[in-house]
C-alpha positions in Angstrom: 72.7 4.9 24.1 70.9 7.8 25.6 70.0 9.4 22.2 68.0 5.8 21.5 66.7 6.0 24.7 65.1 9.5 23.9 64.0 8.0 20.7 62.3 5.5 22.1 60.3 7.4 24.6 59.2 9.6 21.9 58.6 7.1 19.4 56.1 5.2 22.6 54.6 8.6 23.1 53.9 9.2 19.9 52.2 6.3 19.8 50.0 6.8 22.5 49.1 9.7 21.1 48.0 8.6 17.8 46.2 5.4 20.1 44.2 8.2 22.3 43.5 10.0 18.9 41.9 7.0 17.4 40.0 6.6 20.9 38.7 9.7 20.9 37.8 9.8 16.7 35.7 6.0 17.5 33.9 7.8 20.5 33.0 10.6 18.7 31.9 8.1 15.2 29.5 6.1 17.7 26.7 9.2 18.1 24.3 8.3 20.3 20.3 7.4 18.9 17.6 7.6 21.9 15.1 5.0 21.2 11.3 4.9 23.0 8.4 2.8 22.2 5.1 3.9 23.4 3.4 0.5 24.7 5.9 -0.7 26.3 6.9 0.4 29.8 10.1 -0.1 31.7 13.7 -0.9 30.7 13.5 -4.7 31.0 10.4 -5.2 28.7 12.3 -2.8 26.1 15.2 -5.0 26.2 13.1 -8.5 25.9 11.0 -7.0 22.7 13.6 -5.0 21.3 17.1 -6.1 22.6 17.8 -7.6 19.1 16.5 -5.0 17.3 18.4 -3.0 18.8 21.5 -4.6 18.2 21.0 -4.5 14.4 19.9 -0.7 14.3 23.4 0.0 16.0 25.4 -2.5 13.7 23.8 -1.1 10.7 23.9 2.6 11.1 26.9 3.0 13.6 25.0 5.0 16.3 25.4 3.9 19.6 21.5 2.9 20.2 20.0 3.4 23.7 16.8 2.6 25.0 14.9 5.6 26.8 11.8 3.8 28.4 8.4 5.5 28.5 5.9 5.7 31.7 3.2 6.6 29.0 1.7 8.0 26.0 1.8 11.7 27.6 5.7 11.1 29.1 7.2 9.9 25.6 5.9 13.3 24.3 7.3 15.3 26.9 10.2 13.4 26.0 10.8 13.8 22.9 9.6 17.4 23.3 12.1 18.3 25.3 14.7 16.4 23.3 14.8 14.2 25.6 15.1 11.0 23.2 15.1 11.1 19.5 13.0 8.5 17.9 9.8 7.1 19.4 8.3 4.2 17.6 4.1 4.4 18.4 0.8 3.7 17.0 -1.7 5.9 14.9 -3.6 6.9 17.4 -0.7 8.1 19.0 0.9 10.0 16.2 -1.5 12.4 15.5 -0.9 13.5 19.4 3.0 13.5 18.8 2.6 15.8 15.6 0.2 18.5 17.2 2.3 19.0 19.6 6.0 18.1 18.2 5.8 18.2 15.3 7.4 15.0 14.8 8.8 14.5 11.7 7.8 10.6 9.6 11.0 8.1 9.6 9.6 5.0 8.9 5.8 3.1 8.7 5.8 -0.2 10.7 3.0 -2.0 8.6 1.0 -4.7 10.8 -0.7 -7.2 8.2 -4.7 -7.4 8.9 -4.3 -4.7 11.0 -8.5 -3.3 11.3 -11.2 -2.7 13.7 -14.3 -5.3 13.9 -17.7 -5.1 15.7 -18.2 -9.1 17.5 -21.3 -10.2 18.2 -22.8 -13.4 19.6 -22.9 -15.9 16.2 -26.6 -16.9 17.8 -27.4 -14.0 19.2 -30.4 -11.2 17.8 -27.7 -8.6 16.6 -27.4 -9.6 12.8 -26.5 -6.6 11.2 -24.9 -3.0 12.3 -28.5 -1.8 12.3 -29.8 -4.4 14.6 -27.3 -2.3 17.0 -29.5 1.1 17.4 -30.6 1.8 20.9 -28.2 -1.4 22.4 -25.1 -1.2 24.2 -21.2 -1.9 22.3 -18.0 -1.8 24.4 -15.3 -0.6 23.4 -11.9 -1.4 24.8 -8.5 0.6 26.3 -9.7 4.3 26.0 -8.0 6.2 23.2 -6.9 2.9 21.8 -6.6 3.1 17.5 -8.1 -0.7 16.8 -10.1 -1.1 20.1 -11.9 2.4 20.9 -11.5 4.7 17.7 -11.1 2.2 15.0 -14.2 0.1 16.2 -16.2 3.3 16.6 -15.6 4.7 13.0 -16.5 1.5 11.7 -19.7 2.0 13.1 -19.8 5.3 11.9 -19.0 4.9 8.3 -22.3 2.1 8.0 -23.8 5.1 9.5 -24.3 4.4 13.3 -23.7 8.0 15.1 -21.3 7.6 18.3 -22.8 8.1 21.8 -26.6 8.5 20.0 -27.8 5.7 17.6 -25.9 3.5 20.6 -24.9 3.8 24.0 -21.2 3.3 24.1 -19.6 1.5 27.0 -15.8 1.1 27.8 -14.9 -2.3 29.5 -11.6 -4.5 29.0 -12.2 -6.9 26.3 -12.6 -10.0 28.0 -14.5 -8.9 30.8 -16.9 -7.3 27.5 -16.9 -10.4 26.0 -18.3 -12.1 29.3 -20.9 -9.2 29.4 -22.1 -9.7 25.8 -21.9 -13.5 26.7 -24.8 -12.7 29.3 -26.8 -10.0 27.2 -25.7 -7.4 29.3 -23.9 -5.9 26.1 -24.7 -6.8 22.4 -21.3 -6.1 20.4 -17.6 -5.4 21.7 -14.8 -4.0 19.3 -11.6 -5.2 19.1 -9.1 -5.7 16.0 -8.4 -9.1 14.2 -6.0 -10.7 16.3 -8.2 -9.9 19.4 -11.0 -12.0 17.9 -8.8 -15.0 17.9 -7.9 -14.3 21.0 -11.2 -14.2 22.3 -12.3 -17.7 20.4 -9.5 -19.7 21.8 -10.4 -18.1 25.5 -14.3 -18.7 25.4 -14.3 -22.0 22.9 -17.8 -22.9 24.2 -19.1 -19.9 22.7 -19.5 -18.8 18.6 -19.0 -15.0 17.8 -19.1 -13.0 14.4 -18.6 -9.8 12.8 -21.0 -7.4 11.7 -18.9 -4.5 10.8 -15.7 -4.4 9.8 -13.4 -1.1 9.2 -10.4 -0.5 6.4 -7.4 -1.3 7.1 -5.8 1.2 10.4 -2.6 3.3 8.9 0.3 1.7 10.2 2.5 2.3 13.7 5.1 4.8 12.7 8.7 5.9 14.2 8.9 9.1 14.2 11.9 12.0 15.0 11.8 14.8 17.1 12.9 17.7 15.7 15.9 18.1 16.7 17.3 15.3 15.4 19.8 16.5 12.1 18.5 15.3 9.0 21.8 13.3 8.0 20.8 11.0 11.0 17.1 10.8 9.6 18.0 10.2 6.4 20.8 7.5 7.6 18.3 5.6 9.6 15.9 6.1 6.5 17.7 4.4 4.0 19.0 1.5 6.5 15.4 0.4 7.0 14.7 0.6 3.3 17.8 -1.3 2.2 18.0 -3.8 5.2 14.1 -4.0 6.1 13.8 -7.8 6.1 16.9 -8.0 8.2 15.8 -5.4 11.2 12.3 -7.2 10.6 13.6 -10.6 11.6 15.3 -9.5 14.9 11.5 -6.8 15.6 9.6 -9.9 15.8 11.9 -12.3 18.3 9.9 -10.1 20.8 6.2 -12.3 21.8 4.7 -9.0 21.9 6.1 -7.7 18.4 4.4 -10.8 16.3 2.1 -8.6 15.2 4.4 -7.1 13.1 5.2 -10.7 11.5 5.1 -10.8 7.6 4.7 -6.8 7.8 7.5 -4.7 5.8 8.5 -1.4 6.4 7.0 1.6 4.5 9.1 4.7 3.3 6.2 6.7 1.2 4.3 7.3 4.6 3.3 10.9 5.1 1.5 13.1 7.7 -2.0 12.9 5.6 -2.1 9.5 5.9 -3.4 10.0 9.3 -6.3 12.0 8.3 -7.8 8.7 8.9 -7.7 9.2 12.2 -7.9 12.3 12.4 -11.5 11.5 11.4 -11.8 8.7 14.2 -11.4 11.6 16.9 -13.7 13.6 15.5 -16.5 10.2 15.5 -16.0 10.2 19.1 -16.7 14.3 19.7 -12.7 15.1 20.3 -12.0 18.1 17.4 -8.2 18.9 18.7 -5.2 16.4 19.2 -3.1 18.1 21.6 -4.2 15.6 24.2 -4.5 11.8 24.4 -8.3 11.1 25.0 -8.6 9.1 28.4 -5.7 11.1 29.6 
């Protein structure tokens, strides 16, 4: 009786011994992926845009997927910098800062369908063409912004319109320009597609149209620091290229990620794909991306 007694302590420690093995060898399976997004600021807005998202990323790859919310632009690179977090998903504009001075390395490109800058001016208003524009005043919106500052600006630029000379630039929110230009007190505001039907349903007493319009913006990206291994980069890779237009259905249950709706997620996107914008700096006199412009 004793001997089986023995037996049976050993044979119940063995077992929680294999039990705490298997513990430990789950913990250690579920590595942990630090996630940021650059527009969006605190914790609770992450989890409302991206909760379900996030969910899928975790189910897909088998990292453990947290959120590290952002104060800004300048504290997500410092972030990721220090190694602080691991992938930041962010915009163009954004990106080129993140490369000069992380070197990030390309994961993923986040398309957003009709995704370009437009000059809007009054539909019955003297301003009929981008020339009609020299000497007046256009707004542009949030500083730095890729679809609402630089984008708009290069548009002007490529129809041949130089920034800060052939016009006198003017940064004011959008709908308080809009109520400017409404007055004459500005002739033409740039904003991006989805702004402009924004702006119609807002002031539906009023009739606005576009002179200029720019190519298509390069897409937001998700990029990874680098630090980050490249088995993890090439894991989370090929999950968005073989499970794209399931991650893409749980993106846009977020109100503020609709404009990613009918988008798809692009693997060939490289680092000179952003020359682009590169080129938008440039328009507005900035020549080094080390800094976000506004900042």
């Amino acid at each position: 009786m004793m001997k089986r007694r023995r037996f049976l302590s050993a044979a119940a420690g063995a077992i929680t011994a294999a039990a705490l093995t298997l513990t430990a060898t789950s913990a250690m399976a579920a590595e942990k992926l630090r996630f940021a997004v650059t527009d969006i600021e605190g914790l609770e807005a992450l989890q409302t845009e991206f909760g379900p998202f996030r969910d899928k990323l975790g189910a897909l790859t088998g990292y453990d997927v947290e959120f590290f919310p952002v104060s800004s632009r300048t504290a997500a690179v410092e972030a990721l910098s220090s190694e602080h977090v691991d992938f930041v998903l962010t915009g163009p504009a954004e990106y080129v800062v993140f490369k000069a001075r992380t070197d990030a390395k390309v994961v993923i490109g986040w398309q957003r369908p009709d995704y370009f800058a437009q000059i809007v001016v009054m539909a019955d208003g003297p301003i009929k063409s981008v020339e009609d524009l020299r000497g007046k005043k256009v707004s542009f919106g949030s500083v730095g912004s890729t679809s609402q500052h630089l984008g708009p600006a290069q548009a002007l630029a490529d129809m041949g319109l130089v920034f800060n000379k052939d016009y006198q630039p003017q940064i004011i929110s959008r709908n308080v320009a809009v109520e400017a230009m409404i007055r004459g007190d500005i002739q033409a505001v740039g904003m991006n597609f989805s702004h402009l039907g924004k702006i119609r349903k807002a002031f539906p007493d009023h009739a606005f149209t576009v002179v200029a319009r720019g190519r298509d913006l390069p897409n937001d990206v998700l990029i990874a620091g680098k630090h980050v291994s490249d088995a993890m980069l090439d894991t989370m890779r090929t999950v968005f290229v073989e499970h794209g237009k399931e991650l893409l259905a749980e993106v846009v249950k977020g109100d503020d990620n609709q404009k990613y709706l009918g988008g798809h997620f692009l693997s060939t996107i490289e680092d000179k794909d952003y020359n682009y914008v590169r080129s938008m700096y440039s328009t507005i006199g900035v020549d080094k991306f080390n800094a976000f412009v506004g900042n």
